[in-house]
C-alpha positions in Angstrom: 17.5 32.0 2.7 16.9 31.2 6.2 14.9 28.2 6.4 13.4 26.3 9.4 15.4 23.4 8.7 18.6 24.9 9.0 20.9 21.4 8.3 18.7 18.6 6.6 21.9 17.2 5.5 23.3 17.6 9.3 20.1 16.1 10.5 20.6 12.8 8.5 24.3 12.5 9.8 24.1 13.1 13.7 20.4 12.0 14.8 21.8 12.6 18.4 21.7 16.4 17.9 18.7 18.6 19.0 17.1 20.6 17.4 14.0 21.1 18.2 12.5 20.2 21.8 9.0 17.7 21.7 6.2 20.1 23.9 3.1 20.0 24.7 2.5 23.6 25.2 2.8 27.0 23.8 6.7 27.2 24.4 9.6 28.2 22.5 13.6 28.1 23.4 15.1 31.7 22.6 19.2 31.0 22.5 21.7 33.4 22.2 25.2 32.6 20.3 28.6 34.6 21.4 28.5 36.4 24.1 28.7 37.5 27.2 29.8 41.1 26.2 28.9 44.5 27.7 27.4 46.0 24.8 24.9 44.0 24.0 24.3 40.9 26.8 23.2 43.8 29.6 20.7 45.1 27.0 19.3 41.4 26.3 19.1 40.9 30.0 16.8 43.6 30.3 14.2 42.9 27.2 14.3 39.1 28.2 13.3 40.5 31.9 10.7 42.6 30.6 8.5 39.9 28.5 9.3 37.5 32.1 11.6 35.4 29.3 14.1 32.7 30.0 16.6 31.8 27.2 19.6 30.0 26.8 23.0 31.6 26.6 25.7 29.8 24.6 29.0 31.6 25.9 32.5 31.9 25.0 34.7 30.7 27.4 36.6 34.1 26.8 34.1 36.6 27.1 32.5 34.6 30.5 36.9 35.3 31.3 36.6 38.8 30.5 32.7 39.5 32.1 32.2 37.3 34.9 29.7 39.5 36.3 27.5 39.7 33.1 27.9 35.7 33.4 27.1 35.9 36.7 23.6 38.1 35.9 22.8 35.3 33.6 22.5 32.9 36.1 21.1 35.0 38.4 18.4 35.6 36.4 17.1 32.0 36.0 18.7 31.6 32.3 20.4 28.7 31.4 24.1 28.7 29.7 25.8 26.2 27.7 29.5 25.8 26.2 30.2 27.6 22.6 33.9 27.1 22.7 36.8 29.0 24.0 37.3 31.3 21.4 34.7 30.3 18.5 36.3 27.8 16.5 35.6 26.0 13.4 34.7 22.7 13.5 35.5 22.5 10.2 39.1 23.9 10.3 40.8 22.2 13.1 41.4 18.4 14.0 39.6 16.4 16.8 41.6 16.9 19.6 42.4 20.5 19.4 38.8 20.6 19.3 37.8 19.0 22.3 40.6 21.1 23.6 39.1 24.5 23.2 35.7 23.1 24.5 37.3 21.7 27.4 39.3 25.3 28.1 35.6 26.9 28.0 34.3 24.7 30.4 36.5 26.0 33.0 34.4 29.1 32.6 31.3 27.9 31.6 29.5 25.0 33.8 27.2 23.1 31.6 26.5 19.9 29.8 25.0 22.0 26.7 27.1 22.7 23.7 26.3 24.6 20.3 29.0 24.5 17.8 30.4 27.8 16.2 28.7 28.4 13.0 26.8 25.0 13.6 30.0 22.7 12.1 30.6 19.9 13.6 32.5 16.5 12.3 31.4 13.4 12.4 35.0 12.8 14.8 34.5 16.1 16.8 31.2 14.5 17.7 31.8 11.3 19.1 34.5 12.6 21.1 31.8 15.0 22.9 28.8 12.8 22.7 28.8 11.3 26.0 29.7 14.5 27.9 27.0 16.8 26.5 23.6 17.3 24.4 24.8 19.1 21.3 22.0 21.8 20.5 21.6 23.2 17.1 18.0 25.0 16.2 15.5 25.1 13.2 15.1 28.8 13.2 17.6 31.1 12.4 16.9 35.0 12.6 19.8 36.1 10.0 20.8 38.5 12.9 24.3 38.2 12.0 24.2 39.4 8.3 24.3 42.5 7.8 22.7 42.1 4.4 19.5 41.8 6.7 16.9 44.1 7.7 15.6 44.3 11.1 12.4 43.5 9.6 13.4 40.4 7.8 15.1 39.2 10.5 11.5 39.3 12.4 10.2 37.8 9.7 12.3 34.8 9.6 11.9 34.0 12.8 7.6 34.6 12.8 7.3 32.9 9.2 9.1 29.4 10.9 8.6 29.2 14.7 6.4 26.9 15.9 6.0 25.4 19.6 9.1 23.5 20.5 11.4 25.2 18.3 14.7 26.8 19.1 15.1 29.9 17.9 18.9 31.2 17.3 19.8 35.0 18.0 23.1 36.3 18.4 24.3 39.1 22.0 27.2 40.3 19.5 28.5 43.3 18.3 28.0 42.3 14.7 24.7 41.5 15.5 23.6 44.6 17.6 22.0 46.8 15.3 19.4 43.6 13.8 18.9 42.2 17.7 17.9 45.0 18.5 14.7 45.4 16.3 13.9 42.0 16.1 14.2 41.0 19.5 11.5 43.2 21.4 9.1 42.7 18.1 9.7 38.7 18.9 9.1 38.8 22.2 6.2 41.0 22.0 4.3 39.1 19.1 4.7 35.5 21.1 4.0 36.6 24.6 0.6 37.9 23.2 -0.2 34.7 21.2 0.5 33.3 25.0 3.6 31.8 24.6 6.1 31.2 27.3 9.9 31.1 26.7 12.1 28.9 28.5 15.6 28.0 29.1 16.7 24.4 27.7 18.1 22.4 30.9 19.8 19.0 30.8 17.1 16.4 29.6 15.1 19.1 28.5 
């Protein structure tokens, strides 16, 4: 259900998107979809601090309006942000320039040249509008944390059964989210940083 390679059709159609990052190394790029929000981000902050992890926080211009200081932490912290919209919309449901529009009202919040469409949709339009301005990064490994049909367990599984070194690897700091993030995330970082993994933030040019 959850498959390393998330969009094969995606893929084909925008070969400028990332979604894995070429290494040399034992590393993997955790990312984090939706937040900043005090139930959950504060609580990621610490388990990322605990393993020594960096990750990369895709953030909602409306919750970095809401929680500047968990934004702030973030940073801080020596994690990396990029732009997930204002307020998560669908690239599928709403023309080009409203589009750009709600990315551009994030990035009054949220200083970076890294975006991540909601729910990974993105037009062909929506996409050469943005191109120039910033690396669009998707993933090829989804944990499921976000359906609740899930099991903490599976959602370990998918990411374990898929990750290999250079992959981005796609959790979500959301409510909806909580209860699955909260198994799978400590079990992640736990099993990688004993195979001697490091985990790092993805920075412009990578």
């Amino acid at each position: 259900m959850y498959s390393e390679r998330t969009y094969n059709v995606m893929e084909k159609i925008f070969n400028g998107l990332v979604w894995s990052i070429p290494t040399d190394n034992k590393s993997i790029f955790i990312t984090f979809d939706d937040g900043p929000i005090p139930e959950v981000t504060p609580w990621v902050l610490d388990t990322l601090k605990r393993f020594d992890a960096k990750a990369t926080f895709f953030c909602l211009g409306k919750n970095v309006e809401s929680n500047p200081e968990i934004y702030q932490r973030i940073l801080t912290e020596g994690h990396a942000v990029g732009n997930h919209t204002h307020n998560h919309v669908d690239g599928w449901k709403i023309g080009k320039r409203r589009y750009v529009a709600n990315i551009n009202k994030c990035s009054e919040w949220v200083d970076s040249r890294l975006f991540r469409p909601p729910y990974g949709r993105l037009l062909p339009a929506h996409y050469k509008m943005i191109k120039n301005n910033y690396s669009v990064v998707m993933w090829n490994v989804l944990c499921g944390d976000f359906d609740k049909r899930l099991t903490g367990e599976r959602c370990v599984d998918n990411v374990i059964l898929n990750t290999k070194p250079g992959s981005i690897i796609l959790f979500h700091d959301s409510v909806k989210a909580n209860d699955r993030l909260r198994y799978a995330l400590p079990r992640v970082l736990k099993y990688y940083a004993e195979k001697n993994y490091s985990f790092k933030p993805i920075v412009n040019g990578f």
